[in-house]
ModelCIF file with pLDDT and N, C-alpha, C, O atoms, coordinates in Angstrom:
data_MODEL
#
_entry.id   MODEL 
#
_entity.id                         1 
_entity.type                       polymer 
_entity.pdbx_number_of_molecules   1 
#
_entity_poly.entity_id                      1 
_entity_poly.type                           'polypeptide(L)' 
_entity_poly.nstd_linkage                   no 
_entity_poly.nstd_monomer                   no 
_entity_poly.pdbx_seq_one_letter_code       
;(UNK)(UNK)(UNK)(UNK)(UNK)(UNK)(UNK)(UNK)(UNK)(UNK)(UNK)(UNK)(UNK)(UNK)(UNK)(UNK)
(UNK)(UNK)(UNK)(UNK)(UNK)(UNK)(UNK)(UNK)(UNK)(UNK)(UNK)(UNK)(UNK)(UNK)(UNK)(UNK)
(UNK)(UNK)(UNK)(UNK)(UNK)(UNK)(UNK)(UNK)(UNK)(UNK)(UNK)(UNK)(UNK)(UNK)(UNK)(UNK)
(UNK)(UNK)(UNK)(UNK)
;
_entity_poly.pdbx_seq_one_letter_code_can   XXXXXXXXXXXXXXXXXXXXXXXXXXXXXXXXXXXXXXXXXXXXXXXXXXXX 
_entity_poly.pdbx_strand_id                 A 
#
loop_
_entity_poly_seq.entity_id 
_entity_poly_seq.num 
_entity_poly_seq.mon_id 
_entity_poly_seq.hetero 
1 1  UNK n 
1 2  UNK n 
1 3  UNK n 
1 4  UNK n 
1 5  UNK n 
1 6  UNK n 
1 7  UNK n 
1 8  UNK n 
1 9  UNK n 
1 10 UNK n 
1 11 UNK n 
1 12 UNK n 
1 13 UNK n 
1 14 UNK n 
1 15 UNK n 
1 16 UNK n 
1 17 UNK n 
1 18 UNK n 
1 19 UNK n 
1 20 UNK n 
1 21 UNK n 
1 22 UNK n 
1 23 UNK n 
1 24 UNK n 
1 25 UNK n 
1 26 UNK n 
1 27 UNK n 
1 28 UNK n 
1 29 UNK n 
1 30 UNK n 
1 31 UNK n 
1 32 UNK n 
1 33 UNK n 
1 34 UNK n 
1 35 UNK n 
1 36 UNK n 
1 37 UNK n 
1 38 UNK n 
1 39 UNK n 
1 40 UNK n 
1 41 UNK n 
1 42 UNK n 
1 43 UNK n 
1 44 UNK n 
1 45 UNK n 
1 46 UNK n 
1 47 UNK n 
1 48 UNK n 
1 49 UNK n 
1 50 UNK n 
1 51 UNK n 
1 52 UNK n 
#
_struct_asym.id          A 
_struct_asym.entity_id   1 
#
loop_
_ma_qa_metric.id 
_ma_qa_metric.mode 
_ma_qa_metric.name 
_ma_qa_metric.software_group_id 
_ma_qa_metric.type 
1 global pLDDT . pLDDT 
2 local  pLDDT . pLDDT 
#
_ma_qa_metric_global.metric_id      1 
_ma_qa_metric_global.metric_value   79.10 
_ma_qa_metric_global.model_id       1 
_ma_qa_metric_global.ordinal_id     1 
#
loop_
_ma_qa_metric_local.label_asym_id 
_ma_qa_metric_local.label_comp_id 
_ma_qa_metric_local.label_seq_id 
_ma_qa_metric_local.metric_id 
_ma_qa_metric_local.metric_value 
_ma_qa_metric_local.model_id 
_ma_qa_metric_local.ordinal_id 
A UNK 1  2 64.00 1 1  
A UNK 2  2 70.00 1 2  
A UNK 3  2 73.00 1 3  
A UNK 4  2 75.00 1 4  
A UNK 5  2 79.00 1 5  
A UNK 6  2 81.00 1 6  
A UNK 7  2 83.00 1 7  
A UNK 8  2 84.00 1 8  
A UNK 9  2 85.00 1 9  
A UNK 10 2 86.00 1 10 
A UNK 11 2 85.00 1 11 
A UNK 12 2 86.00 1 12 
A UNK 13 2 84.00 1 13 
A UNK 14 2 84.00 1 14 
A UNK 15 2 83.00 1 15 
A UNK 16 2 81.00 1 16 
A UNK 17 2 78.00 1 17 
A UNK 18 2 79.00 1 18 
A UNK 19 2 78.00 1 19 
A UNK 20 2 71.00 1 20 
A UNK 21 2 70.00 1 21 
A UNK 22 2 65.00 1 22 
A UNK 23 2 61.00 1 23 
A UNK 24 2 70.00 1 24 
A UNK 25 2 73.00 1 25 
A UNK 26 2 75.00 1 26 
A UNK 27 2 80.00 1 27 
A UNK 28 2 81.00 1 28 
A UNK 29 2 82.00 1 29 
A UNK 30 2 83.00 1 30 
A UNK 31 2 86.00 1 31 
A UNK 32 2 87.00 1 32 
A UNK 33 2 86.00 1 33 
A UNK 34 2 87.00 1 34 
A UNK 35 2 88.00 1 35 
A UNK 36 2 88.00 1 36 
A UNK 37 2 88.00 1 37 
A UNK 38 2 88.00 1 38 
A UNK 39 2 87.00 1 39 
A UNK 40 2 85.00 1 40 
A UNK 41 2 85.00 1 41 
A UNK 42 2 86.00 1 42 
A UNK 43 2 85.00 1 43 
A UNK 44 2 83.00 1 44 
A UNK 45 2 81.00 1 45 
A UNK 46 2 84.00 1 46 
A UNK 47 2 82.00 1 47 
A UNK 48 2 75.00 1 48 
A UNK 49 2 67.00 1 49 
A UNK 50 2 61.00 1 50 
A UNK 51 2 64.00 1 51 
A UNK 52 2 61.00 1 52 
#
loop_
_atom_site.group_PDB 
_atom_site.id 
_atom_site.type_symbol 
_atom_site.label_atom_id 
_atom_site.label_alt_id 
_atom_site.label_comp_id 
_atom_site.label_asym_id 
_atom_site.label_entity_id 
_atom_site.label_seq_id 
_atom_site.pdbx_PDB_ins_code 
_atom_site.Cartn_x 
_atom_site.Cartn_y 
_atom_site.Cartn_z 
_atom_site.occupancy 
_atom_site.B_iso_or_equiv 
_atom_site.pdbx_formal_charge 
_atom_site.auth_seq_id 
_atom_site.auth_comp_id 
_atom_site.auth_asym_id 
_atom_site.auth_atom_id 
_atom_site.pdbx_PDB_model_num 
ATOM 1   N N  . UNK A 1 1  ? 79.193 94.897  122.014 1.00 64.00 ? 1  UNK A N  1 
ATOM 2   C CA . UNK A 1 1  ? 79.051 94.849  120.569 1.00 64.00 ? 1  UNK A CA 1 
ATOM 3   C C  . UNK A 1 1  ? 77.675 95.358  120.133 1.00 64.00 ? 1  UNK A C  1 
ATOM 4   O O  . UNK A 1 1  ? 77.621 95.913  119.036 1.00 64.00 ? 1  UNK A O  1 
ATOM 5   N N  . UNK A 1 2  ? 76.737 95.258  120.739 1.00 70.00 ? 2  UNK A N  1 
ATOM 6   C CA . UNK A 1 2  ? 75.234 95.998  120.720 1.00 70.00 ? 2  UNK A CA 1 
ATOM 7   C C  . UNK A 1 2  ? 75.135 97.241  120.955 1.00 70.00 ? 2  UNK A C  1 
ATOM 8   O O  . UNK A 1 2  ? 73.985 97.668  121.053 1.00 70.00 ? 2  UNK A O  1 
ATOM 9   N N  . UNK A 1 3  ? 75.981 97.964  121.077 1.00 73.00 ? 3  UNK A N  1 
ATOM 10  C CA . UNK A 1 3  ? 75.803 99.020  121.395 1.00 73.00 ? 3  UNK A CA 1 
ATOM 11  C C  . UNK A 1 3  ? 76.531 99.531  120.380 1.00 73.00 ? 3  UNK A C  1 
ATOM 12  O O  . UNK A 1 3  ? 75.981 100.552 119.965 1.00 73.00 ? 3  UNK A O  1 
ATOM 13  N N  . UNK A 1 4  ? 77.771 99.214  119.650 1.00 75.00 ? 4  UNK A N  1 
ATOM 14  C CA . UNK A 1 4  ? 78.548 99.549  118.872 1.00 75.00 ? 4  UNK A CA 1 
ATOM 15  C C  . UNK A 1 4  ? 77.487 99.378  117.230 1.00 75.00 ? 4  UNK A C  1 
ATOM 16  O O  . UNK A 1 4  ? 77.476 100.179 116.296 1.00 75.00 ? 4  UNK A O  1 
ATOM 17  N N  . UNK A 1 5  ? 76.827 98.289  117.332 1.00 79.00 ? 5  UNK A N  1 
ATOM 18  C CA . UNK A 1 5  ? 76.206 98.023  116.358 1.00 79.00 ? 5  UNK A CA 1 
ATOM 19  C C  . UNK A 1 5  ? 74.749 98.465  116.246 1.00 79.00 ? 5  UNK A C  1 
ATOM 20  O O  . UNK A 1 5  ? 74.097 98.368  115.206 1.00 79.00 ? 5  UNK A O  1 
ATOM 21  N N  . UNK A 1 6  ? 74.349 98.895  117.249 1.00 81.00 ? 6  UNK A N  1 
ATOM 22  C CA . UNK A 1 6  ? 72.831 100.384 117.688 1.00 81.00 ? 6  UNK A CA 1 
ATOM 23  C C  . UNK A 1 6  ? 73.833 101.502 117.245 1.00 81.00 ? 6  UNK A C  1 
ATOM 24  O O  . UNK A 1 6  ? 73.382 102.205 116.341 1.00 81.00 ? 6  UNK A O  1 
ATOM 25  N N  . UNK A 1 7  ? 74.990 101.799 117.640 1.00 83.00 ? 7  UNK A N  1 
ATOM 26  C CA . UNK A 1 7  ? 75.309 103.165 117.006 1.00 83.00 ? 7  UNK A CA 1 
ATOM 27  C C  . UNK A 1 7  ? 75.436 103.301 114.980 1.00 83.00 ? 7  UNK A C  1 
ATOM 28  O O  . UNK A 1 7  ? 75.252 104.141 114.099 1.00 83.00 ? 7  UNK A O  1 
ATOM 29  N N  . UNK A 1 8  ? 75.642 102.609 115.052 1.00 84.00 ? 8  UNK A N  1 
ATOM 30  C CA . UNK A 1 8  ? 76.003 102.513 113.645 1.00 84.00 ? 8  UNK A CA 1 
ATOM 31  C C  . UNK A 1 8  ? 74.765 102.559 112.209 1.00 84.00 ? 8  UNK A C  1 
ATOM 32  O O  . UNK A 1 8  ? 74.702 102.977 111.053 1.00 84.00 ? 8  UNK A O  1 
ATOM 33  N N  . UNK A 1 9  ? 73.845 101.759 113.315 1.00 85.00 ? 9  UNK A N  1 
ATOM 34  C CA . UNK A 1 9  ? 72.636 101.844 112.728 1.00 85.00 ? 9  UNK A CA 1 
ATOM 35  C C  . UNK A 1 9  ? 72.062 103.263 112.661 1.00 85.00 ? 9  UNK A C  1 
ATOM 36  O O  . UNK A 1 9  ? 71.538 103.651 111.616 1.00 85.00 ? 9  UNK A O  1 
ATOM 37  N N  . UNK A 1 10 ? 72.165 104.257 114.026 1.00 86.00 ? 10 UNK A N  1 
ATOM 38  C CA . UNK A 1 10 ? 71.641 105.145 114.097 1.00 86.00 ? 10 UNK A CA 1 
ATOM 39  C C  . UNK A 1 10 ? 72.062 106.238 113.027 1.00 86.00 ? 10 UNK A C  1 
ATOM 40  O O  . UNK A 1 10 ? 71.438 107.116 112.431 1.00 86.00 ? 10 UNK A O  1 
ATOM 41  N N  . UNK A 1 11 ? 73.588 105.751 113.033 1.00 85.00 ? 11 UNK A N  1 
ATOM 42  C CA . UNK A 1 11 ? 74.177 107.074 111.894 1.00 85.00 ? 11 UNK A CA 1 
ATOM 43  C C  . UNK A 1 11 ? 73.819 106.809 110.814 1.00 85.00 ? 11 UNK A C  1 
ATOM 44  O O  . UNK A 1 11 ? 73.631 107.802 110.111 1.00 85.00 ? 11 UNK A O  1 
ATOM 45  N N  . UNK A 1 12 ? 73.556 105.459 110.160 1.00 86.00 ? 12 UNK A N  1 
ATOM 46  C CA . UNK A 1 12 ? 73.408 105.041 108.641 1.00 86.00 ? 12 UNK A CA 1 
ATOM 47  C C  . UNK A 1 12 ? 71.639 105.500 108.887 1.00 86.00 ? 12 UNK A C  1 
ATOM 48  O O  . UNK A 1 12 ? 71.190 105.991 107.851 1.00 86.00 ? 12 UNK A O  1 
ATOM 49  N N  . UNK A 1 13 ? 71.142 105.466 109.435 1.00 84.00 ? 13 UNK A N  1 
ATOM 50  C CA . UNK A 1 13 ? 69.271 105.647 109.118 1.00 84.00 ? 13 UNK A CA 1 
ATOM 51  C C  . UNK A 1 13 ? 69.200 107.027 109.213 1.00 84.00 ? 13 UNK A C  1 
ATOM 52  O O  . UNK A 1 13 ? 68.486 107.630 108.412 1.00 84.00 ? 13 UNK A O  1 
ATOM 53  N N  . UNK A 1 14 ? 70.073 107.868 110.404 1.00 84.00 ? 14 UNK A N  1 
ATOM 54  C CA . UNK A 1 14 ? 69.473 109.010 110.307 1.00 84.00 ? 14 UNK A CA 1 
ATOM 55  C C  . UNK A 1 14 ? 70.468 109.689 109.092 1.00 84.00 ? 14 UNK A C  1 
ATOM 56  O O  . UNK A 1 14 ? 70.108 110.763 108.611 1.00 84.00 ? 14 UNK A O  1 
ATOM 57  N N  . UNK A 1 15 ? 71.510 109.156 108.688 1.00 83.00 ? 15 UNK A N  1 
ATOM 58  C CA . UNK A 1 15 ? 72.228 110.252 107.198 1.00 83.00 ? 15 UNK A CA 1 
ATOM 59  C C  . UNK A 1 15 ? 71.337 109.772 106.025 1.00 83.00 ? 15 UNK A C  1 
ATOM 60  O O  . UNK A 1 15 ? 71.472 110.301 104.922 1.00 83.00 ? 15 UNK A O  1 
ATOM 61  N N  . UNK A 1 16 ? 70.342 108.688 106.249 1.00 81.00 ? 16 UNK A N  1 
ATOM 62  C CA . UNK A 1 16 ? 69.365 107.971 105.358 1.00 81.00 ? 16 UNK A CA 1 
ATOM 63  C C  . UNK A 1 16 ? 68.228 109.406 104.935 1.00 81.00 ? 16 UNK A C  1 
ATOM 64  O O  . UNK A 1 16 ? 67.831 110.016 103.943 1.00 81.00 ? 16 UNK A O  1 
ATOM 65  N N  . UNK A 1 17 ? 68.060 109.401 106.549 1.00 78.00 ? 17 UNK A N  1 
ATOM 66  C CA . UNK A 1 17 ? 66.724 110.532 106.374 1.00 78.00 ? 17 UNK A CA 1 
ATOM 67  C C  . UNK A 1 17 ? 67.395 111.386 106.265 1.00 78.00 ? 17 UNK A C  1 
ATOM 68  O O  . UNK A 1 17 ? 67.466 111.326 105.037 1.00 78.00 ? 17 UNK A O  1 
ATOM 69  N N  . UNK A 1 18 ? 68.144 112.394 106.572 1.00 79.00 ? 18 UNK A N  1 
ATOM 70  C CA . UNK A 1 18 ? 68.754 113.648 106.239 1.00 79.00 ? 18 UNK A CA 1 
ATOM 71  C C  . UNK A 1 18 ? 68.928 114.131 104.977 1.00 79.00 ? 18 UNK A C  1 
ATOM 72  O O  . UNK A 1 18 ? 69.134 115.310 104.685 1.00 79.00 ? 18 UNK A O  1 
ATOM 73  N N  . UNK A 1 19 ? 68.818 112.920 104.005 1.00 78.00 ? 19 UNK A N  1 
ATOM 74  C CA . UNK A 1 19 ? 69.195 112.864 102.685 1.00 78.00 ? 19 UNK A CA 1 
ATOM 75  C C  . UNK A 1 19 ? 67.695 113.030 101.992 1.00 78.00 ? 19 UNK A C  1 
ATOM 76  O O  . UNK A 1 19 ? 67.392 113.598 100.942 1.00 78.00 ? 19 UNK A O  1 
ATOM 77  N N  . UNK A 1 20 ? 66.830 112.301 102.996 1.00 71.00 ? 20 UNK A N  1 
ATOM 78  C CA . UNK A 1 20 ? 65.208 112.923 102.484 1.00 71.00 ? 20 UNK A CA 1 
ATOM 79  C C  . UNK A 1 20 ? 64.486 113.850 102.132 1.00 71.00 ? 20 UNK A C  1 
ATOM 80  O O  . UNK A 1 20 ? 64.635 114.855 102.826 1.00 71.00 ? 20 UNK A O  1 
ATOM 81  N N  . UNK A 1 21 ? 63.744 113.933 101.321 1.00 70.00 ? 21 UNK A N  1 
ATOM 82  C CA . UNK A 1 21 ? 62.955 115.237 101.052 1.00 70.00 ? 21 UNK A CA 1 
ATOM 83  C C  . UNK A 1 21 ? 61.977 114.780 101.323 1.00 70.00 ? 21 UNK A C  1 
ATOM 84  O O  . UNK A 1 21 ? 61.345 115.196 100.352 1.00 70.00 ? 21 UNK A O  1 
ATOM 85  N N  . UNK A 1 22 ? 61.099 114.088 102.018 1.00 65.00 ? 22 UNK A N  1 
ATOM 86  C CA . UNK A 1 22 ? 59.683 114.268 102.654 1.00 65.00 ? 22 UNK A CA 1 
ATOM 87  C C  . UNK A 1 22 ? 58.981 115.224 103.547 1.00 65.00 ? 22 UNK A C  1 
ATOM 88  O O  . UNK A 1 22 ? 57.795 115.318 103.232 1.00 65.00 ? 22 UNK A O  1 
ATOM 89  N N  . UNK A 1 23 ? 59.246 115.804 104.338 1.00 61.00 ? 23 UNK A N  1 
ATOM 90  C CA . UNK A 1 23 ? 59.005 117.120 105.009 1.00 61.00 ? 23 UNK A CA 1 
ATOM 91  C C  . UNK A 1 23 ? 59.928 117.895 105.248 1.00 61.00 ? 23 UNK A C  1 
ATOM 92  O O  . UNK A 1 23 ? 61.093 117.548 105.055 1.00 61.00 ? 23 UNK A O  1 
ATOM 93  N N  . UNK A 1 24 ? 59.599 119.125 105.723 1.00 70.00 ? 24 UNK A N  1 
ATOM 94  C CA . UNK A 1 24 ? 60.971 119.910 106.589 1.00 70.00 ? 24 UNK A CA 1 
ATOM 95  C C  . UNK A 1 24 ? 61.639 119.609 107.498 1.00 70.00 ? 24 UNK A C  1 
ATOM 96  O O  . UNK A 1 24 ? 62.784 119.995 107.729 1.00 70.00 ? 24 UNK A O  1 
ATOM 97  N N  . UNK A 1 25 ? 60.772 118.643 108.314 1.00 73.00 ? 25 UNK A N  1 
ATOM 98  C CA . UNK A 1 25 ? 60.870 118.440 109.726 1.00 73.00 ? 25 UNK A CA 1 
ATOM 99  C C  . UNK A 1 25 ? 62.330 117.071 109.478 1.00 73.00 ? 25 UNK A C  1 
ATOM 100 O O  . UNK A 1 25 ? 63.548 117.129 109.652 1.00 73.00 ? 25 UNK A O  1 
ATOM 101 N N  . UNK A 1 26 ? 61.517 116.114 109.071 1.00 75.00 ? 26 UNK A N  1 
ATOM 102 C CA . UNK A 1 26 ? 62.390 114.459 108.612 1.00 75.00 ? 26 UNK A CA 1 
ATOM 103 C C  . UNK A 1 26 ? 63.875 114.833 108.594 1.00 75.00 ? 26 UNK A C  1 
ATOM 104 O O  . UNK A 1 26 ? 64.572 114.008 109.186 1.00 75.00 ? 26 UNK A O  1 
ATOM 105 N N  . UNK A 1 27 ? 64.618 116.005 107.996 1.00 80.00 ? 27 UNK A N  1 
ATOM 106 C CA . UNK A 1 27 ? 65.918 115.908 107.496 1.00 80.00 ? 27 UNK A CA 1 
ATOM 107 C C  . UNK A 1 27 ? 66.779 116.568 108.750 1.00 80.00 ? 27 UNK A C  1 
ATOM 108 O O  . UNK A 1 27 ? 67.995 116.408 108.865 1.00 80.00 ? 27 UNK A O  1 
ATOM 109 N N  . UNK A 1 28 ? 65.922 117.375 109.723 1.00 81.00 ? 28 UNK A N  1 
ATOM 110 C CA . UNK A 1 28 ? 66.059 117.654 111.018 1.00 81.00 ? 28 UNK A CA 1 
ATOM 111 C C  . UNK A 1 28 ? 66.323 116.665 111.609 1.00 81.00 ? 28 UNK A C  1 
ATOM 112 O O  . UNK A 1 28 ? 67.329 116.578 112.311 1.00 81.00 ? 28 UNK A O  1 
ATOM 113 N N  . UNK A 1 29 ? 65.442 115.676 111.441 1.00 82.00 ? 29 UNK A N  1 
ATOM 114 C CA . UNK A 1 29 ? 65.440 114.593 112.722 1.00 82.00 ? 29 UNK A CA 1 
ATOM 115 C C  . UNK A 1 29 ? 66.640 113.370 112.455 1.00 82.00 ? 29 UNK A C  1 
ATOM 116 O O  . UNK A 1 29 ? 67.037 112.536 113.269 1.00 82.00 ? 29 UNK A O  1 
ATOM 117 N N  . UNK A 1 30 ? 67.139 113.601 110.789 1.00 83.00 ? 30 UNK A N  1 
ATOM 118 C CA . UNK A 1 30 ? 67.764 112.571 110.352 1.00 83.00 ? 30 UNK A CA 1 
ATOM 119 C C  . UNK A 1 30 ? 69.205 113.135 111.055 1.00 83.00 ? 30 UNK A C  1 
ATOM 120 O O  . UNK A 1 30 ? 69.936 112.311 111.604 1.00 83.00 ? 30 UNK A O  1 
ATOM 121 N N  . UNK A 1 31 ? 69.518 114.314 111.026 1.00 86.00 ? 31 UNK A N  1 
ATOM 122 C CA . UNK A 1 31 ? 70.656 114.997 111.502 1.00 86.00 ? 31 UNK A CA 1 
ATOM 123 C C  . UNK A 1 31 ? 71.173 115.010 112.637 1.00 86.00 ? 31 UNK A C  1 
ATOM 124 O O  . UNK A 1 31 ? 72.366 115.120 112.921 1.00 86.00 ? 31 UNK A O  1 
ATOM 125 N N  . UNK A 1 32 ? 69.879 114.844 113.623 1.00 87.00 ? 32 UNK A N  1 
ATOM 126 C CA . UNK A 1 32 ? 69.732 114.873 115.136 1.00 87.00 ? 32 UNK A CA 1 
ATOM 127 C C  . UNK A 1 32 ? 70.461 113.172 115.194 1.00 87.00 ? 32 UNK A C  1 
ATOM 128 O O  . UNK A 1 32 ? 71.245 112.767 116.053 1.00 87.00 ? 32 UNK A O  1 
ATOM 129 N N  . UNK A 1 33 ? 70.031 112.552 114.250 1.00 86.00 ? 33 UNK A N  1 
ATOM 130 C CA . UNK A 1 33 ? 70.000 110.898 114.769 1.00 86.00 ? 33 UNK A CA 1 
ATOM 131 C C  . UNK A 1 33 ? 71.324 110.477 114.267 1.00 86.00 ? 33 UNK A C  1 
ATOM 132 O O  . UNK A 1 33 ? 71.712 109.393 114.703 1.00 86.00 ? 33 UNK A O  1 
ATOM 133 N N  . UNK A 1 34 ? 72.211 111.187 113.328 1.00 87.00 ? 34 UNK A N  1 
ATOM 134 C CA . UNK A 1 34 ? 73.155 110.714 112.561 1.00 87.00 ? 34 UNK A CA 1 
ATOM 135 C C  . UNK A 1 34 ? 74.103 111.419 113.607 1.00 87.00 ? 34 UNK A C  1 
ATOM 136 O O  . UNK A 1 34 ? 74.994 110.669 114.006 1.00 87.00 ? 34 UNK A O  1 
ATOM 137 N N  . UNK A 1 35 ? 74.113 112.631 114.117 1.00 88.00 ? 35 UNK A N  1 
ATOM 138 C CA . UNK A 1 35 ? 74.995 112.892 115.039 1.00 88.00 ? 35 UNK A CA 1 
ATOM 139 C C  . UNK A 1 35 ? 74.846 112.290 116.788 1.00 88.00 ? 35 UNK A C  1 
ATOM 140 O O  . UNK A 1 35 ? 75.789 112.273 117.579 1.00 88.00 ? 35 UNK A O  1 
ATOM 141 N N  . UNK A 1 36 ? 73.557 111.875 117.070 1.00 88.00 ? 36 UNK A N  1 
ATOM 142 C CA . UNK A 1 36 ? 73.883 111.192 117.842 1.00 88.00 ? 36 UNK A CA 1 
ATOM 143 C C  . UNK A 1 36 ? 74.420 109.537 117.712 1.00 88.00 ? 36 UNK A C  1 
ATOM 144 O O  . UNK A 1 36 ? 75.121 109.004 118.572 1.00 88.00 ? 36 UNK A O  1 
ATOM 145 N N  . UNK A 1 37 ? 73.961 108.885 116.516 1.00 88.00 ? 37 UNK A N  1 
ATOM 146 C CA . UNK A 1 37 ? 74.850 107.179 115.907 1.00 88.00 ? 37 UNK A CA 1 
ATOM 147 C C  . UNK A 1 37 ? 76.450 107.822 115.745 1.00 88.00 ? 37 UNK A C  1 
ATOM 148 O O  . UNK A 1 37 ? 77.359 107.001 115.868 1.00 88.00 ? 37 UNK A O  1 
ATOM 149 N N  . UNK A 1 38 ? 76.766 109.032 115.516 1.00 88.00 ? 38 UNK A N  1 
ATOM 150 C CA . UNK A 1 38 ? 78.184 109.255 115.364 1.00 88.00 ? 38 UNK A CA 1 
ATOM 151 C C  . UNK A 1 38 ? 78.713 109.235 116.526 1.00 88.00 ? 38 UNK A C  1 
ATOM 152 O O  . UNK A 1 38 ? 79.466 108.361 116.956 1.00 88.00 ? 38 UNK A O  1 
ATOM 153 N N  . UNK A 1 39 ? 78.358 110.156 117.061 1.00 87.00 ? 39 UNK A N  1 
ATOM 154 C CA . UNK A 1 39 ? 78.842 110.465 119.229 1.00 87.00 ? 39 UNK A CA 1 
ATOM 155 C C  . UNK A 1 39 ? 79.195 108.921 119.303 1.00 87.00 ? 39 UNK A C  1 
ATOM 156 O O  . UNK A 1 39 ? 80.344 108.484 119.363 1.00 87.00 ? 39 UNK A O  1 
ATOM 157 N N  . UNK A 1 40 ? 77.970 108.118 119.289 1.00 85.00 ? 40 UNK A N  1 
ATOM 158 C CA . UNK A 1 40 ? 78.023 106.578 120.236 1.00 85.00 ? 40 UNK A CA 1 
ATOM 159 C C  . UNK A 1 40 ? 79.247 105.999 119.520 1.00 85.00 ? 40 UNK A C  1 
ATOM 160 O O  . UNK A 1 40 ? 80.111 105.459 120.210 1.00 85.00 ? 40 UNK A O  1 
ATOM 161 N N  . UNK A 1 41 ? 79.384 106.064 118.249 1.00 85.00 ? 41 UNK A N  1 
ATOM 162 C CA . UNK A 1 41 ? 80.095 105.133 117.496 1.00 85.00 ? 41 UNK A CA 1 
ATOM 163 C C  . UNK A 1 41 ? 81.531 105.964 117.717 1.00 85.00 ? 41 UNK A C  1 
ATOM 164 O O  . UNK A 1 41 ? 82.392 105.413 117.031 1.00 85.00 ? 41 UNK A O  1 
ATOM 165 N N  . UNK A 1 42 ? 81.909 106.762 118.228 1.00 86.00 ? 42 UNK A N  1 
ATOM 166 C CA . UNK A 1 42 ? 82.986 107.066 118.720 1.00 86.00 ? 42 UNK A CA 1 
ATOM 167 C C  . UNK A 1 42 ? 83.366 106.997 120.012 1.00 86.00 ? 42 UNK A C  1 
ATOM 168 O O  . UNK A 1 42 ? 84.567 106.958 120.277 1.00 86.00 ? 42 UNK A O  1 
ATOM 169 N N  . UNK A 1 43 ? 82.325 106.968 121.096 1.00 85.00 ? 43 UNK A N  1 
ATOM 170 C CA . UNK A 1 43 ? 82.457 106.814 122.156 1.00 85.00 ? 43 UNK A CA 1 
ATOM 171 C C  . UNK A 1 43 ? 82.746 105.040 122.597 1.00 85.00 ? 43 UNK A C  1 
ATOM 172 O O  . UNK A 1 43 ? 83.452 104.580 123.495 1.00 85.00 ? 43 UNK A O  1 
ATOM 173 N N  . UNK A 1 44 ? 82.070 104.482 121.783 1.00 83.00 ? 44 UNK A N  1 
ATOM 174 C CA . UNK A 1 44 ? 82.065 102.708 122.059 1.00 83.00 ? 44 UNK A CA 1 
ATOM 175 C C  . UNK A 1 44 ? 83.383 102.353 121.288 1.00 83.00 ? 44 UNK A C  1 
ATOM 176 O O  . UNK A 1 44 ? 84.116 101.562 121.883 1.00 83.00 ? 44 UNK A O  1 
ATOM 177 N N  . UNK A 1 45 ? 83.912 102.910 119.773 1.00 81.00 ? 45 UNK A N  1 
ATOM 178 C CA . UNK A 1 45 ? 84.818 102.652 119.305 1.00 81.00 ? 45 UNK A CA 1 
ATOM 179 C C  . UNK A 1 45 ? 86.330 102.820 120.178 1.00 81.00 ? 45 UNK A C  1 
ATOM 180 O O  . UNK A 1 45 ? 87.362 102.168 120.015 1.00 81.00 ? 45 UNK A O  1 
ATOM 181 N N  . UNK A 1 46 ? 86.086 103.807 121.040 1.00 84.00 ? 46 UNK A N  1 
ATOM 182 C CA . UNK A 1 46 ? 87.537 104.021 121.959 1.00 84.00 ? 46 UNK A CA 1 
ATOM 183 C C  . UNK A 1 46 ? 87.574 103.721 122.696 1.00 84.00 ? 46 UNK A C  1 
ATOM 184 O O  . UNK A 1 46 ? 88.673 103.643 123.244 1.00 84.00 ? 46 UNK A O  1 
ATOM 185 N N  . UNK A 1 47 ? 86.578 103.358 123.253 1.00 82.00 ? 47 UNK A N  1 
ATOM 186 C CA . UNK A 1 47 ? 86.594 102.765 125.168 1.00 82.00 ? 47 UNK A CA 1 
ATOM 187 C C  . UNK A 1 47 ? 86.315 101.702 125.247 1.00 82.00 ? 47 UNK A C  1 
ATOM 188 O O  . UNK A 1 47 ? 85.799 101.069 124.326 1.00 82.00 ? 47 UNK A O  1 
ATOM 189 N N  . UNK A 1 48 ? 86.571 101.277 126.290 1.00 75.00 ? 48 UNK A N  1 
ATOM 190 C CA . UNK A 1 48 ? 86.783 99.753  126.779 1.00 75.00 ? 48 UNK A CA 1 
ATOM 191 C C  . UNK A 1 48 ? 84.980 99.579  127.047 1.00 75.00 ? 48 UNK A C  1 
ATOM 192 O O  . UNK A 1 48 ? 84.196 100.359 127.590 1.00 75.00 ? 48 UNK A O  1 
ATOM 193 N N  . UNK A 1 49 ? 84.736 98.148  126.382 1.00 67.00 ? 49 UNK A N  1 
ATOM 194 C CA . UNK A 1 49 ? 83.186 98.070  126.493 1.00 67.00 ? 49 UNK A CA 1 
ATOM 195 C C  . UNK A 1 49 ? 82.447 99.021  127.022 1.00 67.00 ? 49 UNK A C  1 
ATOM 196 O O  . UNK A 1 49 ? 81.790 98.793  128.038 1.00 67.00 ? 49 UNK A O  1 
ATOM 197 N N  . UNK A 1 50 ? 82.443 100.156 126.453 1.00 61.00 ? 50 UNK A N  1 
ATOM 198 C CA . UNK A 1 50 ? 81.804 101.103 126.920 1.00 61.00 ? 50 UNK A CA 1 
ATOM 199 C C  . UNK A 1 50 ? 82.118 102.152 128.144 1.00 61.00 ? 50 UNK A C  1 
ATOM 200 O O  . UNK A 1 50 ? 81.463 103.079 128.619 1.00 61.00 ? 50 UNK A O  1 
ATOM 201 N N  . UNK A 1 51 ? 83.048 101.753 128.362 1.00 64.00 ? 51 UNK A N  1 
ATOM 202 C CA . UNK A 1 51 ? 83.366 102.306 130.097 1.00 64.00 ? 51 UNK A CA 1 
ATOM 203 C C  . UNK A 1 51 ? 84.939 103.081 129.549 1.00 64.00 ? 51 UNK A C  1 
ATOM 204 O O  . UNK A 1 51 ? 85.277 102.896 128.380 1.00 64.00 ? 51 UNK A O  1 
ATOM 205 N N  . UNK A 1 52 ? 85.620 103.733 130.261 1.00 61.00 ? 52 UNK A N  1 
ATOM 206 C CA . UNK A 1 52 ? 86.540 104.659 129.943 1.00 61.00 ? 52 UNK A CA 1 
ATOM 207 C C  . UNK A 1 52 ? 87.968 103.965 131.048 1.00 61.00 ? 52 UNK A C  1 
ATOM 208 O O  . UNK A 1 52 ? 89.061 104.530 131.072 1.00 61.00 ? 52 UNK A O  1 
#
């Protein structure tokens, strides 16, 4: 469930920053982080505690 709930976080903070206009760089990194909270949150959502 920690891991399901680290992914989730990751997608909601980094589509947080992606949505930012503070530098060039920030909306990069928010994108990087929202597609990796997505990956996890699909990977933990289908598999058995994590394992396949």
């Amino acid at each position: 469930m920690k891991n399901l709930q680290a992914g989730g976080f990751l997608f909601i903070g980094g589509a947080i920053l992606m949505t930012s206009e503070f530098a060039n760089l920030v909306p990069i990194i928010g994108a990087v982080c929202a597609l990796i909270g997505g990956g996890m949150l699909v990977y933990y959502l289908f598999s058995q505690d994590g394992r396949y």
